[in-house]
N, C-alpha and C positions, 0 to 999 in steps of 0.2 A: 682547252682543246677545241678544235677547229672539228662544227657541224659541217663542213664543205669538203665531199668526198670527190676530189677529181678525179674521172674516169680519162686515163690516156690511153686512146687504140691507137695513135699514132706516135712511135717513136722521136721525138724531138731533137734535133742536133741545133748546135753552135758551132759553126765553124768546124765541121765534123767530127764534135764533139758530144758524146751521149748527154742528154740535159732531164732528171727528172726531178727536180725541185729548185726552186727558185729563193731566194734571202734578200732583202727590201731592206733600206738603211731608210729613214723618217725626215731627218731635216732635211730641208730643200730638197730631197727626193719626191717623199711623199708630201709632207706638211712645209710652209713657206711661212715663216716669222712676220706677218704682215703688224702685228702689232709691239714691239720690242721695245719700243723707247716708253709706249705707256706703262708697259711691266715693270720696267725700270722706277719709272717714277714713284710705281706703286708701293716698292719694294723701301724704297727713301723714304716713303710718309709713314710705312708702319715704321720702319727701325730708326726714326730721330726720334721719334719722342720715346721709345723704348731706352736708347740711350739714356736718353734725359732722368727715366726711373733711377738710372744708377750713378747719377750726378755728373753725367758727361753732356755739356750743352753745346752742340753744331749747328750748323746752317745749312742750308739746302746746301752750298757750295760745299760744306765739309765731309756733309753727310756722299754727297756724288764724287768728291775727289776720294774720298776712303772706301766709296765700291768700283772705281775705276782701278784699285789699286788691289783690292780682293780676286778681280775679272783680270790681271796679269798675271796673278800668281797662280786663279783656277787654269788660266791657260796655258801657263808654263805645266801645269801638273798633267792638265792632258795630253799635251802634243809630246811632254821630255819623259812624264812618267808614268804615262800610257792608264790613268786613273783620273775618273773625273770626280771634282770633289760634289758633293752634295749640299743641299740646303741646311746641315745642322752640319757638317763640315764649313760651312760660311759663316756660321754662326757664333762657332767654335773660335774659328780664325779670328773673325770682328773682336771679338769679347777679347783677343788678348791683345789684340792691336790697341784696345782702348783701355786697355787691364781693367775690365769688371768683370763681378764674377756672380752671374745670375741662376738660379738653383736649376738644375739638370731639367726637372718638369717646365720651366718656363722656357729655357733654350729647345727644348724638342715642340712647344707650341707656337714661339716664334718659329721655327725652324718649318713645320708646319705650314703655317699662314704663306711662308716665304713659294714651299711650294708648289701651292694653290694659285698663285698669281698666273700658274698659267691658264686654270677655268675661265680668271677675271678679262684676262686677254689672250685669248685663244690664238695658233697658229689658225692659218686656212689651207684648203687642199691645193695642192701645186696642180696647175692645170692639166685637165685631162688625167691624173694620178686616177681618181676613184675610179674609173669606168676601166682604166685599163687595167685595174688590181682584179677586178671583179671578170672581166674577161680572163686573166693567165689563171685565177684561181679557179677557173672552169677546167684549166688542166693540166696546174701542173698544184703539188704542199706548198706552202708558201710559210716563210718564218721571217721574222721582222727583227733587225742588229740595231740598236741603237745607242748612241752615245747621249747620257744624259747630261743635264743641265743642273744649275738649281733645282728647276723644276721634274721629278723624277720619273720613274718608268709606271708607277700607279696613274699620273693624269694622262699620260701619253696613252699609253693602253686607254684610259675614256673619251682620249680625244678618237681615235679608232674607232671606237666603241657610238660617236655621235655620230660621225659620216658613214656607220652602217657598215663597213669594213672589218670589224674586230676577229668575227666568228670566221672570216677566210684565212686569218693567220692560226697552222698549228702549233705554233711555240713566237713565243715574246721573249727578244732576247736584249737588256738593258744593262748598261755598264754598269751603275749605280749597284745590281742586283748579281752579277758576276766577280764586281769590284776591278774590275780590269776595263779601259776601254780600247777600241779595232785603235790600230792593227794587231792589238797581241790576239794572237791565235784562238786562244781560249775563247774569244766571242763568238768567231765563226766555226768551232768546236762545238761548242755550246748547242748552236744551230743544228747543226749536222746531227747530232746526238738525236734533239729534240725532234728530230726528219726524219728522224732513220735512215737515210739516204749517206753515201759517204761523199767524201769532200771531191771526186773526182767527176761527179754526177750534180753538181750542182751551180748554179749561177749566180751572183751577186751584184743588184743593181745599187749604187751609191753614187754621191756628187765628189766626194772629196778621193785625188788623188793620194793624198798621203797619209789616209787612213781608212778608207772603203776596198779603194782599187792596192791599193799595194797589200793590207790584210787578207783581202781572200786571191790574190795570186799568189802570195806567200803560202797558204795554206794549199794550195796547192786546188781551187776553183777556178770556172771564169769568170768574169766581170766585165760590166756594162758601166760605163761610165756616163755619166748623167747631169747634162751642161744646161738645163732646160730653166733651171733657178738658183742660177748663181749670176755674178757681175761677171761681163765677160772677158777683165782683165784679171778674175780669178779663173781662169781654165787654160790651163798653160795645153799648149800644141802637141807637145808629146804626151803619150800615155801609155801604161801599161795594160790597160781595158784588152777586151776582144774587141770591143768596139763602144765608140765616143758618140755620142747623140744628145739631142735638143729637145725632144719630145717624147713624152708618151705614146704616142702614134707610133713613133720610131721603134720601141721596144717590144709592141706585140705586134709589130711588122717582123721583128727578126725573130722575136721566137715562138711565133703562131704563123707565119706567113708559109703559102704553099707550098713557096720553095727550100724551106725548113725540115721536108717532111722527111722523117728516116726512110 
């Protein structure tokens, strides 16, 4: 539960739209994957020789061509059936791809280690991210959607927790732990609940259009689409957003700036 009690005397709109709570998506929103390919690697060195325990012997190349192959399937499951799988969901998977069959307690501590790789190589804050969480959380709840990875919604919540931001979110809200991930409703549900705020009073900053922005306009929120850290041959020209921006400057420009004010 979030110690950060914003005081709003001023009524906040969007697009003269009543705004009291705000909902924060994590990748390339807030946090930016600057280290990806060493987690990768990381991820190969623990599970070849774990293989190897169960007589299956690979090479780096086998071992990387059968987690490029795990990373289509986890991506089919996200995008087609709105669930992302987890680190002992991968574990699970691997083990039958290779048909070995390693006792439940070893797969949940490989499965473990797997998720931990993200302390090893931490995302970093997307520029300008911290200061301007820490300004909206001055006045408006703030609750955080995210779609997990391998690595789950316990390190994410620490990585929060090190850039000093943790305690301005009051509710954390992680596929992995919903079992669902955005756009199915139930995430930005989830939020809303945890807000107390209803979904017509609230606003939803995320990067991806066809799962931030099309989830909470579905839900019936607004959205701020957020082009600040991604490639910019991934930000397609149309959007469903209230509005599409590059910066963090940009966003507590539009909903702190003066001419915001109810």
């Amino acid at each position: 539960m979030s110690t950060n009690t914003p005081t709003t005397r001023i009524q906040r709109t969007l697009n003269g739209r009543y705004i009291d709570a705000l909902t924060i998506d994590f990748w390339a929103t807030i946090g930016r994957d600057a280290q990806v390919t060493e987690r990768r690697q990381l991820r190969r060195d623990l599970l070849k020789p774990w293989f190897a325990e169960y007589g299956v012997e690979l090479n780096d190349d086998e071992v990387y061509d059968l987690l490029q192959k795990h990373a289509a399937a986890w991506r089919d499951s996200w995008l087609k059936k709105q669930y992302t799988p987890t680190a002992r969901d991968a574990v699970d998977w691997l083990c039958g791809e290779l048909k070995i069959n390693p006792p439940e307690a070893e797969r949940d501590t490989m499965a473990q280690r797997i998720d931990d790789t993200l302390k090893d190589f931490p995302p970093v804050p997307v520029g300008g991210a911290i200061e301007a969480i820490r300004k909206l959380g001055e006045e408006f709840p703030l609750a955080l959607i995210c779609d997990t990875g391998l690595s789950g919604g316990r390190n994410i919540a620490g990585m929060l927790e090190t850039w000093g931001i943790r305690d301005l979110f009051t509710t954390l809200v992680f596929s992995d732990a919903v079992g669902v991930s955005k756009p199915h409703p139930k995430m930005f549900h989830t939020a809303s609940e945890g807000l107390g705020v209803p979904r017509n009073r609230l606003v939803h900053i995320g990067d991806r259009e066809d799962t931030d922005i099309k989830g909470a306009k579905s839900f019936g929120m607004a959205a701020i689409r957020f082009d600040g850290a991604r490639l910019e041959a991934q930000c397609g020209p149309c959007s469903m957003a209230d509005n599409v921006v590059d910066t963090w400057e940009e966003i507590v420009d539009i909903l702190l700036g003066n001419d915001n004010d109810g």
